[in-house]
N, C-alpha and C positions, 0 to 999 in steps of 0.2 A: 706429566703428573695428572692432567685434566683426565687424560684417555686412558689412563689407569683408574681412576675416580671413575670414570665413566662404565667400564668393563665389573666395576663392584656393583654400582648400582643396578647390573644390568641381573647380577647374582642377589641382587637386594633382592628384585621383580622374583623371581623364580623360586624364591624360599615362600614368598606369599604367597602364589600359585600353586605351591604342593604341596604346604605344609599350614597356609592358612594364617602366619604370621611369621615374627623373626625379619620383618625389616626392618623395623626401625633397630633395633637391637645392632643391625650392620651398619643401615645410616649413618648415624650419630654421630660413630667412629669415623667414618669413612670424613663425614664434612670437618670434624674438630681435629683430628692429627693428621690425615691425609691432605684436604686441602686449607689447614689450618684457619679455618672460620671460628671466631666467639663463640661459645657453648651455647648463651642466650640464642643466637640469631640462628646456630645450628638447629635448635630445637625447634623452633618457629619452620626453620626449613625441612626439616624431617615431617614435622606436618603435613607439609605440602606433596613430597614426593609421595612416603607410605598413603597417605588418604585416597591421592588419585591413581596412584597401581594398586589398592586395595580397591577399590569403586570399581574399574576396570579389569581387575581378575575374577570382580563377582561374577560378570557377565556370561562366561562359558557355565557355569553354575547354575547361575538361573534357569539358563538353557535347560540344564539336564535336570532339572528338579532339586537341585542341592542344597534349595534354602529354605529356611523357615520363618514364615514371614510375620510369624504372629510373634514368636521369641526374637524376633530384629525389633519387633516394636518395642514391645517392654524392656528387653536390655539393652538396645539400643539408647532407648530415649537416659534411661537411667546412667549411660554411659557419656553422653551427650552432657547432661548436668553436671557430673564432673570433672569434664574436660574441659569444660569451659571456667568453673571453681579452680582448679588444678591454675589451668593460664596465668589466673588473675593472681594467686597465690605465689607463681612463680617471679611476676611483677615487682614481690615486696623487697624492700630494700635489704633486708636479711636473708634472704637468698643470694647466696652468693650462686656465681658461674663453678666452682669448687664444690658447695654441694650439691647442687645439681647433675655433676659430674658424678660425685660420690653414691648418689641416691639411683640413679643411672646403672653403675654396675653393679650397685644391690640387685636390682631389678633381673639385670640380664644372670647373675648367677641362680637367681630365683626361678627363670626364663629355663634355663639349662636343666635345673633339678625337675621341673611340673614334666619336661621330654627324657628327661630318665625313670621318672616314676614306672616301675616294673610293673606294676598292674594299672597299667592303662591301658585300652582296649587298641584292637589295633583298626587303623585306617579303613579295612575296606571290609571289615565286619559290618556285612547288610542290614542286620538283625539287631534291635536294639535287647542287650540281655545284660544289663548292668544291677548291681546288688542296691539295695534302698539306701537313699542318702541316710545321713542321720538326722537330716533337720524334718518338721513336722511342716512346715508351709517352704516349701522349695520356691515357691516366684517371689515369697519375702529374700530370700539369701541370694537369689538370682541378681533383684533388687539393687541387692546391699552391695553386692560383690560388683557391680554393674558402675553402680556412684566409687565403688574405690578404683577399681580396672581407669576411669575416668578422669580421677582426678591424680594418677601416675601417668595419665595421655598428658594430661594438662602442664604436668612440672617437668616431667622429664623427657617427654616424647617419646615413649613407647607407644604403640599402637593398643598393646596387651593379648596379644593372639594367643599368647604360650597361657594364658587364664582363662580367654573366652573360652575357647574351645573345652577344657576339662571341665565348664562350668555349664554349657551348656550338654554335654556330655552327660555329667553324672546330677545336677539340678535340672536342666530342663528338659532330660529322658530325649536327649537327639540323640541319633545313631551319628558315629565320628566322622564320618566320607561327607555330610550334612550338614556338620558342626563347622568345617571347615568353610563350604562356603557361606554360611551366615556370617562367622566369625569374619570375612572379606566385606560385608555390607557393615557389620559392627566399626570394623577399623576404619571407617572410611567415614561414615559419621562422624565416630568420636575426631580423628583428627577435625575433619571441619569446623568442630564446636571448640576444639581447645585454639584453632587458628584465629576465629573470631572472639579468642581471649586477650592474645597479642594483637589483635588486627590495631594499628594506629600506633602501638606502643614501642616497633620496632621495624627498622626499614630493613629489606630482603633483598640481596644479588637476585632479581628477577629473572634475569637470563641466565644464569646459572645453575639458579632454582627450577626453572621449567626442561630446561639441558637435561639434569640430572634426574628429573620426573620424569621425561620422557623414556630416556633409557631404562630407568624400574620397571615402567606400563611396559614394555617389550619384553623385557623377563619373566613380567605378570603373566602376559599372552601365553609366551611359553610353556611357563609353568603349569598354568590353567589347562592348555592343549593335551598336555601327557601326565596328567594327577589320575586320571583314570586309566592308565596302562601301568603305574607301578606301584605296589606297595610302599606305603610312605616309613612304612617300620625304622628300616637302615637308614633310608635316609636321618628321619628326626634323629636319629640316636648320635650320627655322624655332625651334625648340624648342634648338636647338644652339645656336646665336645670341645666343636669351634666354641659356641658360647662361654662354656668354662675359662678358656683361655683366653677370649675380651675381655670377658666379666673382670677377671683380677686381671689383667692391665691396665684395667680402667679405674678400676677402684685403686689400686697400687699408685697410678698416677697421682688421682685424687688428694689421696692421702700424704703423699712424698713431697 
């Protein structure tokens, strides 16, 4: 079961490297029905894997210029504040492991719809030619959107990749080949900040947790190696799909 755990995680690595997020969205799952871990502690642990395969998928990115380092600041930090708000919120004794779970496959069916949205630009458009937001101060919404992306790191363990990217996209006028690797420096913050929400409050299968982080960072590599030999188009949309079909298992579970 381990080595099957192990082989998803490694497909975890690989959706962040080419698509810029959608690991924790696999995580989650993978720790809480596959190798049947508490929700709570899964999510603490999903931190820890998506944060350090996102950190280290940014790498080949950076390299090639793919990031934007003034919009990691501001929505980063902004995103950072909420993760860590999100943690502590998760902490309350009215949060149950149920809805967390519940709120979880909100998220991932939300995750599936932002990668079927039909006019989103596609991947390896050079050129940034997107129509005007509607809002009149785009780094306020950037902002906004940055504290909420944050504080769903925080409760549910998402990373939020399937939001940065369209937001940095269409609010902070990055071209989407760009968007992707920020959005790998974004995710990788924000987890850090929602981990130091839980840090103290709950204990971690440590070697299991860095097992299953190890094997994502390899899929990262991967992924990151050949994001620039293929159009992510099919991919996302294929990747979309899978989402559909956790999203309401998860929520279905939830619920049942």
């Amino acid at each position: 079961m381990q080595w099957l755990a192990l082989g998803l995680a490694l497909l975890i690595g690989l959706s962040l490297g080419l698509l810029g997020g959608g690991g924790a969205v696999l995580a989650l799952p993978v720790l809480v029905y596959v190798l049947d871990i508490d929700p709570k502690t899964a999510i603490a642990m999903t931190l820890v894997v998506v944060g350090s395969a996102s950190l280290l998928g940014a790498i080949p990115h950076a390299r090639r210029g793919n990031i934007d380092w003034l919009r990691t600041g501001v929505f980063g930090s902004s995103t950072m504040v909420g993760a860590f708000g999100g943690a502590r919120l998760a902490l309350l004794p009215w949060v149950t492991a149920q809805l967390q779970m519940g709120l979880f496959g909100v998220a991932i069916l939300a995750a599936a719809s932002f990668m079927l949205w039909p006019q989103s630009p596609k991947a390896d458009d050079p050129v940034l030619s997107y129509p005007r937001p509607f809002c009149l101060s785009c780094w306020t919404w950037l902002i906004s959107e940055g504290i909420g992306v944050g504080v769903l790191t925080g409760l549910v363990g998402v990373g939020g990749g399937f939001a940065i990217v369209p937001a940095l996209v269409l609010l902070g006028k990055v071209p989407t080949r760009k968007a992707i690797g920020t959005s790998l420096v974004i995710i990788g913050l924000n987890a850090i900040a929602g981990l130091m929400g839980y840090w103290g409050r709950l204990s971690l299968p440590w070697g299991l947790t860095l097992t299953f982080a190890a094997s994502a960072c390899l899929g990262t590599l991967l992924g990151g190696a050949v994001s620039q030999r293929l159009s992510t188009q099919g991919l996302q949309r294929s990747f979309a799909l899978l989402l559909l079909a956790i999203g309401g298992f998860v929520l279905a579970r939830s619920v049942l």
